[in-house]
N, C-alpha and C positions, 0 to 999 in steps of 0.2 A: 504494500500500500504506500505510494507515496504522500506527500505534503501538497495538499492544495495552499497557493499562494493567495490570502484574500487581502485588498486594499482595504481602506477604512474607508467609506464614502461619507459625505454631508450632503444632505439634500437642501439646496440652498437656492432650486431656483424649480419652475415649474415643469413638468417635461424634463426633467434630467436624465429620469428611468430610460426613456425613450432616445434620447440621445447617446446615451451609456451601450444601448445595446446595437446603434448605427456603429457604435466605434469597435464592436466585438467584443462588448465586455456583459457581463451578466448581473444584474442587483439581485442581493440577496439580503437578510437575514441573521445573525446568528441568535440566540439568548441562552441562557447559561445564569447558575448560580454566582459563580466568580465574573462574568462579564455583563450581566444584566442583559441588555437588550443594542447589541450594535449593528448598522447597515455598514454593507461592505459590497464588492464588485469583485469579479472571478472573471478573467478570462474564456470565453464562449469556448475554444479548443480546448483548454485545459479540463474544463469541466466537464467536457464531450465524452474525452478518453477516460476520466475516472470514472462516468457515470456507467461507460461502457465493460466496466473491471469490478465495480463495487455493485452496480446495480441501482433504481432510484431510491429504496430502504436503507442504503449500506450506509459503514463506518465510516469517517472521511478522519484524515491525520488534518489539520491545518497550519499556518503561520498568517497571525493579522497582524501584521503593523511588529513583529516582533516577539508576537504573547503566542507559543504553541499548545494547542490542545487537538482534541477528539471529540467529534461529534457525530451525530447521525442526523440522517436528511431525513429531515421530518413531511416535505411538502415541495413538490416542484409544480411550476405554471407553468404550460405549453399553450401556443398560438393552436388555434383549432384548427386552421387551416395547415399551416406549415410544420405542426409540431415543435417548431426548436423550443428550448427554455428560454420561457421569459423572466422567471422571478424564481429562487430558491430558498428556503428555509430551515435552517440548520439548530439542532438543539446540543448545549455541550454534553457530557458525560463523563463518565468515571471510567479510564478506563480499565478500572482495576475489579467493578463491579458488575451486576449482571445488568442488562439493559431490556426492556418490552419495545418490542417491534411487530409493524405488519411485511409479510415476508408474501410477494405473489406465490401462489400455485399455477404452475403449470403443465397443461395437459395435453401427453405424447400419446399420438396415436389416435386424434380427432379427426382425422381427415380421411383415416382407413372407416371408420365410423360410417362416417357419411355415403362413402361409396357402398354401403350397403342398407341406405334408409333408415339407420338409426341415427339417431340427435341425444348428445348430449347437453343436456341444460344444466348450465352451472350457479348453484344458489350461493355462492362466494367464490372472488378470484383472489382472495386471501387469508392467511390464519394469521393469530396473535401468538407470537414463541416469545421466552425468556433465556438469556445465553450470554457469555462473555462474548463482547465486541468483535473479538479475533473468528466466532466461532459463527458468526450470522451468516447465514448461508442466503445466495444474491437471490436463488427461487427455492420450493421442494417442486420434485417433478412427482408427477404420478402417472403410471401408464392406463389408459382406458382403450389399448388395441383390442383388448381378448373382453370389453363388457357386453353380455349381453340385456336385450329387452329386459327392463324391469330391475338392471342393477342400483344399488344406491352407495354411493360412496359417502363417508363418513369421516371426521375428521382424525378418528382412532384409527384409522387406515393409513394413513401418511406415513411412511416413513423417514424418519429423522434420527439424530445420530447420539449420543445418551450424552451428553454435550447440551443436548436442546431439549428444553420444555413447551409441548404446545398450553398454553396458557385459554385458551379458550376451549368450550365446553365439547369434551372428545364428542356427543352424543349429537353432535351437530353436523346434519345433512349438507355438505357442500357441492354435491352434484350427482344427479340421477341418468338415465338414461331409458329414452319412447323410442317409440316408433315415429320416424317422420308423418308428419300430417302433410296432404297433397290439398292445396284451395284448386277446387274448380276452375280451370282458363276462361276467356271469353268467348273461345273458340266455341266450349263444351256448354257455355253459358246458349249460345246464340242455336247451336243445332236445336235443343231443349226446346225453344221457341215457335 
């Protein structure tokens, strides 16, 4: 993991956000018991390639202005249209202790699914785990190649590593799988007629 570099920003004029991010740089966020509440600016590349390493949940090492700590990314804003980050939001931590996080799930083996008229429906695309910093893993996969009609996965299903505590209630349905429902064309609508 390396050191994200954050500057200290002042927001001292209107539109600065906006202007910060013409120039490739990213407004964010940190807050923290030792730093309270500071705005800072990240490099759009920089923060491209860790986001790409850690994941949007993950740990981040940093240096603002001098002061190093640890944090986890609590919140990122993406343009709906283009996706990039627009806004990040970082909380400090300990990192000596355990941390709560949301960790996405991801599910391998959706697309063989479908070529056979099953649908997976997912009622969460994430769990809440408890874990030392070093230990937060960027997704859990789950494989749903081999479900069939009528299975239900569960959150006592996941597998994670004795390292990790899922912290939310295991008894909790995170995604099932039907049979594809086919809506009537207009085609089928109009013969009908």
């Amino acid at each position: 993991m390396e050191q994200l570099t954050l500057n200290k920003r002042i927001n001292n004029a209107a539109h600065s956000a906006r202007r910060k991010r013409r120039e490739g740089k990213i407004p964010g966020v940190v807050y923290g018991k030792k730093l309270g509440s500071l705005m800072f600016e990240i490099g759009a590349m920089e923060l491209d390639k860790e986001l790409s390493i850690t994941g949007e949940h993950g740990v981040v090492n940093f240096d603002l202005n001098g002061y190093n700590g640890t944090a986890i990314i609590k919140d990122i804003q993406k343009d709906p249209v283009t996706h990039k980050v627009m806004h990040i939001d970082l909380e400090e931590i300990n990192r000596n202790g355990n941390i709560e996080a949301e960790v996405p799930i991801k599910f391998e083996g959706k697309e063989f699914l479908s070529t056979k008229g099953i649908v997976l429906q997912a009622q969460k695309n994430s769990v809440k785990v408890s874990c030392k910093p070093e230990d937060l893993p960027k997704s859990i996969e789950v494989d749903v190649s081999k479900a069939k009609i009528g299975s239900v996965y569960k959150l006592s299903d996941l597998e994670v590593g004795s390292e990790i505590s899922i912290v939310d209630d295991l008894k909790t349905v995170f995604a099932s799988v039907s049979i594809q429902q086919f809506e009537p064309g207009e085609d089928e609508e109009e013969s009908q007629s």
